[in-house]
C-alpha positions in Angstrom: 17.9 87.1 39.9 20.0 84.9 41.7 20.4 82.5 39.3 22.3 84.7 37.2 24.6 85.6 39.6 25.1 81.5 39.9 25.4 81.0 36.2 27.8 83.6 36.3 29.4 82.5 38.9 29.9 79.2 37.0 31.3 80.6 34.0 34.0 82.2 36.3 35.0 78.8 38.1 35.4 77.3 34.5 37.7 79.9 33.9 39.9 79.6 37.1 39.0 82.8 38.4 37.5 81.8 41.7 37.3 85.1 43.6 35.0 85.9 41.3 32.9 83.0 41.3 33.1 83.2 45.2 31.8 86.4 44.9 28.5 85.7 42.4 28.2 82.7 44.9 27.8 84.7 47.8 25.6 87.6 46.3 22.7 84.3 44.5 22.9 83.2 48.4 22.5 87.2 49.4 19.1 86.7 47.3 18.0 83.2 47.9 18.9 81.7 51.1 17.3 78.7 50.8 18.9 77.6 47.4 21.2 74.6 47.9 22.9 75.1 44.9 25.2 78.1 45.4 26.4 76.9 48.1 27.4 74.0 46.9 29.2 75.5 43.9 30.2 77.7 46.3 31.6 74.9 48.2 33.4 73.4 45.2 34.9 76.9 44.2 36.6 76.9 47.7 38.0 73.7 47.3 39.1 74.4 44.0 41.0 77.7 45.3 42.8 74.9 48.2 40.3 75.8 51.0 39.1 72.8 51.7 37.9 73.6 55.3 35.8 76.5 53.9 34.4 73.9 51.0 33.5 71.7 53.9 31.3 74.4 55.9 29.6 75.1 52.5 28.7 72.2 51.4 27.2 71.4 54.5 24.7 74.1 54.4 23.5 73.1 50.6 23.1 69.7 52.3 21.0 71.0 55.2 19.1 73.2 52.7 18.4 69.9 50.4 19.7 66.6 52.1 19.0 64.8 48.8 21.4 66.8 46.8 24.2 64.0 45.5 26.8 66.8 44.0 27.2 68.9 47.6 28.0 65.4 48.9 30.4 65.0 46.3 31.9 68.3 46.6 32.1 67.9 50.6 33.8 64.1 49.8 36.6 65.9 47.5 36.8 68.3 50.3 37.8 65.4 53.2 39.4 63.6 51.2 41.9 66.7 50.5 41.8 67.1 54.3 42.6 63.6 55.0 39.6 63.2 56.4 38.7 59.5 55.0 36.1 58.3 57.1 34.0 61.4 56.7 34.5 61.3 52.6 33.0 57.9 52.4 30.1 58.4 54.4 29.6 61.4 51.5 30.4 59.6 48.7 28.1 56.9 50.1 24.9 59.2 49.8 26.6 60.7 46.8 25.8 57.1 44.9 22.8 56.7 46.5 21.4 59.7 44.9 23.2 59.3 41.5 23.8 56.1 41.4 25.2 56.4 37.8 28.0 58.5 38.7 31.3 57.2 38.3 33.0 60.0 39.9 31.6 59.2 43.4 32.3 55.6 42.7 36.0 56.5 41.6 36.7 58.9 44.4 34.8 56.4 47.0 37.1 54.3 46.2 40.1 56.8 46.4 39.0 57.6 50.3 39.1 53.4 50.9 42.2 53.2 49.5 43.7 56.0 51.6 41.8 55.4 54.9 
């Protein structure tokens, strides 16, 4: 069940409407606990809405829940990087390419947090 409510949660961060998402977020988490991915999302959707602090804290559980998990580390580097926070986005971007190392987004944003620390 709560991977509906994280689907549609999806659908409404596509659309811009992040309350929303936020919301089906919180209510997949309500029913699985121990899913990394919502929060994540969940993360990404507060970042998103310009609450990088609260993408931060989010992210960070979906990392605790699964440590191997490269898009919360992504999400978490956008998130630092936003908050000026340099040192800390590389160090997530880091284990972001070592867990997808074919992503050029954590290679392009990596870069972004050198270039700005």
């Amino acid at each position: 069940m709560g991977m509906a409510y994280y689907q549609r949660g999806n659908c409404h961060r596509n659309l811009k409407d992040y309350d929303s998402a936020i919301a089906d977020y919180n209510k997949a988490i309500e029913l699985d606990p121990t899913d990394a991915f919502p929060y994540s999302v969940l993360g990404l959707a507060y970042f998103q809405k310009g609450e990088a602090a609260e993408a931060v804290e989010h992210c960070t559980v979906g990392i605790e829940l699964n440590p191997r998990y490269g898009f919360a580390y992504k999400s978490r580097g956008l998130a630092n990087l936003k908050m000026g926070e340099f040192e800390a986005a590389i160090a997530d971007f880091d284990k972001a390419v070592e867990f997808e190392p074919n992503s050029p987004f954590a290679y392009f944003n990596r870069g972004n947090a050198h270039r700005n620390a």
